[in-house]
ChimeraX commands (.cxc) that place a marker at each C-alpha (Angstrom):
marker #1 position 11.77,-13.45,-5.75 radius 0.5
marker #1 position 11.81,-11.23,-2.98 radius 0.5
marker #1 position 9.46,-11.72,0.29 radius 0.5
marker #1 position 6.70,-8.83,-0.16 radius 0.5
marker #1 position 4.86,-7.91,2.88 radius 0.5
marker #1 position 1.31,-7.65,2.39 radius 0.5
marker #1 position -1.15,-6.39,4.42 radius 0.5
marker #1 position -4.91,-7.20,3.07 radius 0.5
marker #1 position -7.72,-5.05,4.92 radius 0.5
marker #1 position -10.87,-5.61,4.38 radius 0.5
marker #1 position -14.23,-6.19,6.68 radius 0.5
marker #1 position -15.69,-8.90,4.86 radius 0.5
marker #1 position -14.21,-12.23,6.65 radius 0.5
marker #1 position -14.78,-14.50,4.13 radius 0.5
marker #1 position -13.59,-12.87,1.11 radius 0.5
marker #1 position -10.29,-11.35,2.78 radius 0.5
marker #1 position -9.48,-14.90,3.56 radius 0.5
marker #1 position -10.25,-16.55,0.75 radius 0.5
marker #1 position -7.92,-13.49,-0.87 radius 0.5
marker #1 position -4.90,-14.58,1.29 radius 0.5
marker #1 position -5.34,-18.32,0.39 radius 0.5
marker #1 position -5.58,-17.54,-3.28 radius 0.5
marker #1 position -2.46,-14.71,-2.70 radius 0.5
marker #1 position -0.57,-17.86,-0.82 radius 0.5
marker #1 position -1.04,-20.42,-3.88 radius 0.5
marker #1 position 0.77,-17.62,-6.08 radius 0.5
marker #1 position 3.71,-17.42,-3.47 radius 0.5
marker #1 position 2.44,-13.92,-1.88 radius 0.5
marker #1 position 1.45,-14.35,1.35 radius 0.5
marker #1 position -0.19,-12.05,3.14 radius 0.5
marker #1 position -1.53,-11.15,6.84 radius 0.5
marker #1 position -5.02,-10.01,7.16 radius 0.5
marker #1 position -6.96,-6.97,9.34 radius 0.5
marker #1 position -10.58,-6.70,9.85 radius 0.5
marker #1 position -10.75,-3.17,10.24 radius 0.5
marker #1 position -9.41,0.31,10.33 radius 0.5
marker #1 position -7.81,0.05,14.01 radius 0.5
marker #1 position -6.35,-3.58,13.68 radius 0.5
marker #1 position -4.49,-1.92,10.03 radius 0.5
marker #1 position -3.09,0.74,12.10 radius 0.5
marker #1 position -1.77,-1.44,15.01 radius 0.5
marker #1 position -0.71,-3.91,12.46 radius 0.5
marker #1 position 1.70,-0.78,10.47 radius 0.5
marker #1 position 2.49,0.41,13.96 radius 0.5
marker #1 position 4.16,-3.17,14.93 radius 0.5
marker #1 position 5.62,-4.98,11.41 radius 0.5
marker #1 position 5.46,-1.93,8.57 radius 0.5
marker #1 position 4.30,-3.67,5.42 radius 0.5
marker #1 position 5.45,-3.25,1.81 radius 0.5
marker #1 position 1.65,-3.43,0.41 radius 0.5
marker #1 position -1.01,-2.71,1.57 radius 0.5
marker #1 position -4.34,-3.91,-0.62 radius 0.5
marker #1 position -7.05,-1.61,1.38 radius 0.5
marker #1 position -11.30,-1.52,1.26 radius 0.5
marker #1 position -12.88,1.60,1.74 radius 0.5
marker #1 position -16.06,1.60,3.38 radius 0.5
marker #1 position -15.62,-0.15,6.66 radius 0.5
marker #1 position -16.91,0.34,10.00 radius 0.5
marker #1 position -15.09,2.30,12.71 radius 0.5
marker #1 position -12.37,4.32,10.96 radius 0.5
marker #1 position -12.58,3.72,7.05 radius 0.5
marker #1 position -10.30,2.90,4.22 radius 0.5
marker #1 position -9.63,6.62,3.42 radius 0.5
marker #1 position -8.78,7.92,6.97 radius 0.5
marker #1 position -6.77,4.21,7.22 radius 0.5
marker #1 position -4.64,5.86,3.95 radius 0.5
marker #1 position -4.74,9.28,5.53 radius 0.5
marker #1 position -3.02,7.99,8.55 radius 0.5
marker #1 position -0.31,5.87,6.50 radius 0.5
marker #1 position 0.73,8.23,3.93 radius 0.5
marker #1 position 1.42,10.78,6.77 radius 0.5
marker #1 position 3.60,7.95,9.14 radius 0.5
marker #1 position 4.49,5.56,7.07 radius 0.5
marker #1 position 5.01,6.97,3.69 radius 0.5
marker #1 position 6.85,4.64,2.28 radius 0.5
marker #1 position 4.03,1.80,2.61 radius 0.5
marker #1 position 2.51,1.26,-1.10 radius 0.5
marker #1 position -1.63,1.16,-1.07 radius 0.5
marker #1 position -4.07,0.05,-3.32 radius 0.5
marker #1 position -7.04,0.77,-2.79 radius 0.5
marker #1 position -9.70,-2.16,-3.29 radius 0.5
marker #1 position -13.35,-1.33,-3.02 radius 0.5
marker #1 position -16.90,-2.16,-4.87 radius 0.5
marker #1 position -18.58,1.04,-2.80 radius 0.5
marker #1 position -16.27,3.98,-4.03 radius 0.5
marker #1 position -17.04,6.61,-6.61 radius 0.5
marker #1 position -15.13,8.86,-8.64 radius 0.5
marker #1 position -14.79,11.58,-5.48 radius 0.5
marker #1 position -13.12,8.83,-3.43 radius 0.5
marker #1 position -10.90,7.88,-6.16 radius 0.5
marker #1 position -9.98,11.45,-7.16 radius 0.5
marker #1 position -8.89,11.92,-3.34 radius 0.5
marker #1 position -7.46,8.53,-2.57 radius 0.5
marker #1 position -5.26,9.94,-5.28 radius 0.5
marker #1 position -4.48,12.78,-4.00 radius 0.5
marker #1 position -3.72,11.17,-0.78 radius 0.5
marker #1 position -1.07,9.23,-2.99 radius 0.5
marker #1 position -2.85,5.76,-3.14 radius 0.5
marker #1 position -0.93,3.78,-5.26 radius 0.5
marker #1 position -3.51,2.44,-7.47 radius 0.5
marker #1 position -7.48,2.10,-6.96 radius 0.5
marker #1 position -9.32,-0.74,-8.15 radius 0.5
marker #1 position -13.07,-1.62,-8.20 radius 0.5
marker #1 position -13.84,-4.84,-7.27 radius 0.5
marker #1 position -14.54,-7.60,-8.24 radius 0.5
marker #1 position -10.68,-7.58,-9.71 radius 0.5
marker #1 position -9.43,-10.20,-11.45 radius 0.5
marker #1 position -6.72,-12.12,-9.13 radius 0.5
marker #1 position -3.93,-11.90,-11.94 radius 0.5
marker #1 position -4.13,-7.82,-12.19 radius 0.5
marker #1 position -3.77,-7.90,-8.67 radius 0.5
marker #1 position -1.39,-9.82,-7.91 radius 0.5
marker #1 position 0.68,-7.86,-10.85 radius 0.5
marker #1 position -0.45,-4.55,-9.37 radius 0.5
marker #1 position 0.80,-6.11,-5.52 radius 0.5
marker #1 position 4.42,-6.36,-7.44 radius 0.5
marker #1 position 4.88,-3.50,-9.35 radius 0.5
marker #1 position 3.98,-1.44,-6.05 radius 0.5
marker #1 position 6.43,-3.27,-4.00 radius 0.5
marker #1 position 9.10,-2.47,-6.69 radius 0.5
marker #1 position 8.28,0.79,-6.70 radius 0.5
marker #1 position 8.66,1.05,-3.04 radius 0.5
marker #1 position 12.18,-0.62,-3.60 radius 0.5
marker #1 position 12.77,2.26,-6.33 radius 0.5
marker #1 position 11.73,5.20,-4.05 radius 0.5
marker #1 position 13.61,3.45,-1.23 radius 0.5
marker #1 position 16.75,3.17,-3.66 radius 0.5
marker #1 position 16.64,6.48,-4.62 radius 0.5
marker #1 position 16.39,7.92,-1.42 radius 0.5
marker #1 position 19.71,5.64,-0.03 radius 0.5
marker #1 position 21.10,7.59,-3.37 radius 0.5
marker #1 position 20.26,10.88,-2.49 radius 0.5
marker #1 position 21.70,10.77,1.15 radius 0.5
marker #1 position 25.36,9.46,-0.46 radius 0.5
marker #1 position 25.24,12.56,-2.58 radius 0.5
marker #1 position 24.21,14.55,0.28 radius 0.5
marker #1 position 26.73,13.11,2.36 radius 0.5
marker #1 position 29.43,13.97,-0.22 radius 0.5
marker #1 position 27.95,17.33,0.02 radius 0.5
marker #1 position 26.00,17.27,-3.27 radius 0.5
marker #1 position 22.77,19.06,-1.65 radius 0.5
marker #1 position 21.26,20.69,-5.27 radius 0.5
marker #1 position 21.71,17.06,-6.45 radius 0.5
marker #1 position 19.73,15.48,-3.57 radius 0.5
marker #1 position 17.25,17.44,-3.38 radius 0.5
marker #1 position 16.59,17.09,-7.43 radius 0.5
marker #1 position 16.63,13.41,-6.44 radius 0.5
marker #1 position 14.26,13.32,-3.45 radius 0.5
marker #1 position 11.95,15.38,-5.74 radius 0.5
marker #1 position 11.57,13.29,-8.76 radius 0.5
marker link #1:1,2 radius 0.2
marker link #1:2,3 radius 0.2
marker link #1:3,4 radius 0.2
marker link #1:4,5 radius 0.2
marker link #1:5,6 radius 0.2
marker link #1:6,7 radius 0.2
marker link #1:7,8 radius 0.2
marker link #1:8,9 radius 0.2
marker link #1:9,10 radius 0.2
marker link #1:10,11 radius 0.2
marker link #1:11,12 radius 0.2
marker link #1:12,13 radius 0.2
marker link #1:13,14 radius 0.2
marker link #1:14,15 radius 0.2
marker link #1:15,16 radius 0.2
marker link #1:16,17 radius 0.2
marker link #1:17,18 radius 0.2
marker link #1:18,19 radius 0.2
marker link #1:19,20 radius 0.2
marker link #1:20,21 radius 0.2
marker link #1:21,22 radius 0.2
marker link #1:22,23 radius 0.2
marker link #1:23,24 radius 0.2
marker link #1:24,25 radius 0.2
marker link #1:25,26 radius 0.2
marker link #1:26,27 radius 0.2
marker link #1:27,28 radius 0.2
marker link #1:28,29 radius 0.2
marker link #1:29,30 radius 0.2
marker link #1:30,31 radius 0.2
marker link #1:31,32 radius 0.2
marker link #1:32,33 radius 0.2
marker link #1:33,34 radius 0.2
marker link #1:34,35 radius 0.2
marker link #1:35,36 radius 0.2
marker link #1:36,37 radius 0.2
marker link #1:37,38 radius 0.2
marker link #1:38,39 radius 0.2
marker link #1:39,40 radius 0.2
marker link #1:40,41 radius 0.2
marker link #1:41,42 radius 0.2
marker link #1:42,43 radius 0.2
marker link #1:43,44 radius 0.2
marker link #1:44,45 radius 0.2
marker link #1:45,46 radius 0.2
marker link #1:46,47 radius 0.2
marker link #1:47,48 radius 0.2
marker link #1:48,49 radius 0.2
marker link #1:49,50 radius 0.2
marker link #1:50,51 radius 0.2
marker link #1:51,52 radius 0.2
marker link #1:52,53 radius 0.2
marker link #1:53,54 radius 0.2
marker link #1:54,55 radius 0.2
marker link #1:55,56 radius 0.2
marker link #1:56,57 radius 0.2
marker link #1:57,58 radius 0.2
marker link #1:58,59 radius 0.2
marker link #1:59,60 radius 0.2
marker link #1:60,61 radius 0.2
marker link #1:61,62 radius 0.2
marker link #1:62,63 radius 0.2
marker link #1:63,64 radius 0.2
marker link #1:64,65 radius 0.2
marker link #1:65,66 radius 0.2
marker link #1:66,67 radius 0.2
marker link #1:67,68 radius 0.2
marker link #1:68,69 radius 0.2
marker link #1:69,70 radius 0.2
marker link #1:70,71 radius 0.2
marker link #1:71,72 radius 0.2
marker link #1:72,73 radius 0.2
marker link #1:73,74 radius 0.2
marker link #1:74,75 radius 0.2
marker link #1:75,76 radius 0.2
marker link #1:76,77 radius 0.2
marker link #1:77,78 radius 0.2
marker link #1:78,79 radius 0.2
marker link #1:79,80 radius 0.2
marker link #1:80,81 radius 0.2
marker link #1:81,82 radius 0.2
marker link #1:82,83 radius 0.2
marker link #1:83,84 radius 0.2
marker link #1:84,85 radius 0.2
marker link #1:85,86 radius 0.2
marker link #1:86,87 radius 0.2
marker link #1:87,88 radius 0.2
marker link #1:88,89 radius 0.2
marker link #1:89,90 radius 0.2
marker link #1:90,91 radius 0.2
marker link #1:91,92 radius 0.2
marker link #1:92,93 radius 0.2
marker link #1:93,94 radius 0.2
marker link #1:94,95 radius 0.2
marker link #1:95,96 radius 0.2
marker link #1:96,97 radius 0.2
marker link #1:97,98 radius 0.2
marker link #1:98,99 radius 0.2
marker link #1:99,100 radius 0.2
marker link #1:100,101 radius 0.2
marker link #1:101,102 radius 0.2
marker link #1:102,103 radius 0.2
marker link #1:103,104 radius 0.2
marker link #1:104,105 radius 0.2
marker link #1:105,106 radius 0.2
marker link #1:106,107 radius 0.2
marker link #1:107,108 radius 0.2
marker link #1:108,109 radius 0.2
marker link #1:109,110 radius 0.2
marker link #1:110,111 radius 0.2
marker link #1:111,112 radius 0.2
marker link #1:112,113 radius 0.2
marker link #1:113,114 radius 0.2
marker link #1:114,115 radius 0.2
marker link #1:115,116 radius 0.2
marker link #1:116,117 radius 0.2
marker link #1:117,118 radius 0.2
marker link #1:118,119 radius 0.2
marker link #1:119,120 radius 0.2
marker link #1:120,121 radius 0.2
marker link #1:121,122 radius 0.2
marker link #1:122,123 radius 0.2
marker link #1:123,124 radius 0.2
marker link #1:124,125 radius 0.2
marker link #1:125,126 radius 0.2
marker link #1:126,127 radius 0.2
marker link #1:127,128 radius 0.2
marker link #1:128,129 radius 0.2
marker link #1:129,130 radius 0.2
marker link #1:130,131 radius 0.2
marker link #1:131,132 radius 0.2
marker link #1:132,133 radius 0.2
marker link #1:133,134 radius 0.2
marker link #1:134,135 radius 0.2
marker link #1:135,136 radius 0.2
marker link #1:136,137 radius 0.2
marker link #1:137,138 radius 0.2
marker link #1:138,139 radius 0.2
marker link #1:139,140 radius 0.2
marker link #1:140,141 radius 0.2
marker link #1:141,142 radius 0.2
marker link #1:142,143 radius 0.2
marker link #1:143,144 radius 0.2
marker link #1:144,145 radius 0.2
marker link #1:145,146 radius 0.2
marker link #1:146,147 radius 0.2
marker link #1:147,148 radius 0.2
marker link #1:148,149 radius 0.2
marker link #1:149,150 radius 0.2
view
């Protein structure tokens, strides 16, 4: 299986490590932030695959956290994690293009299957984007552009 970088951010100590222990005994492991600012200067330094995200955190919150990622680092996937979110925050961490949005407490086995079928989508988008370059490479711009648009 492939090594998926995972980035788990969450203010609660306890419960964000005892996330990356149980993540480890299923083969994921994972590096941890405390906040909004250590996220960001985590993505600024080693660009994770996943990132598994609370909202409501001191200092700068899960949703400017995804604000800032999905504008630099687009390709990152996010789910969104929280037990304080309503349906506003979920309606715009979707529209911010969260990958998925779970309230906690989530059982470890949908999340861990909701950690891999983001990475793989990030492998998809990432495939189809290598894709679309060849074609517009070969000079096959209408068909690139359909591409980068699905």
């Amino acid at each position: 299986m492939d090594d998926i970088k995972i980035l788990l951010v969450d203010d609660e100590e306890d419960f964000i490590r005892t996330l990356s222990e149980r993540l480890d005994l299923r083969d994921l492991g994972s590096k941890t932030a405390l906040n909004g600012e250590q996220a960001l200067g985590y993505v600024g330094e080693k660009e994770p695959d996943v990132m598994v995200l609370d909202l409501k955190m001191p200092g700068i919150d899960g949703m400017e956290v995804l604000r800032r990622v999905r504008q630099i680092y687009p390709n990152i996937q996010v789910i969104i994690q929280t037990g304080h979110g309503n349906d506003l925050d979920e309606a715009e961490a979707r529209r911010l293009g969260v990958f998925d949005y779970l309230k906690k407490p989530v059982d470890i086995e949908i999340l861990v299957e909701r950690i891999k079928t983001a990475h793989q989508a990030k492998k998809n988008l990432l495939d189809s984007s290598a894709t679309a370059a060849a074609f517009a490479e070969a000079g096959e711009y209408d068909t690139a552009k359909t591409m980068l648009k699905q």
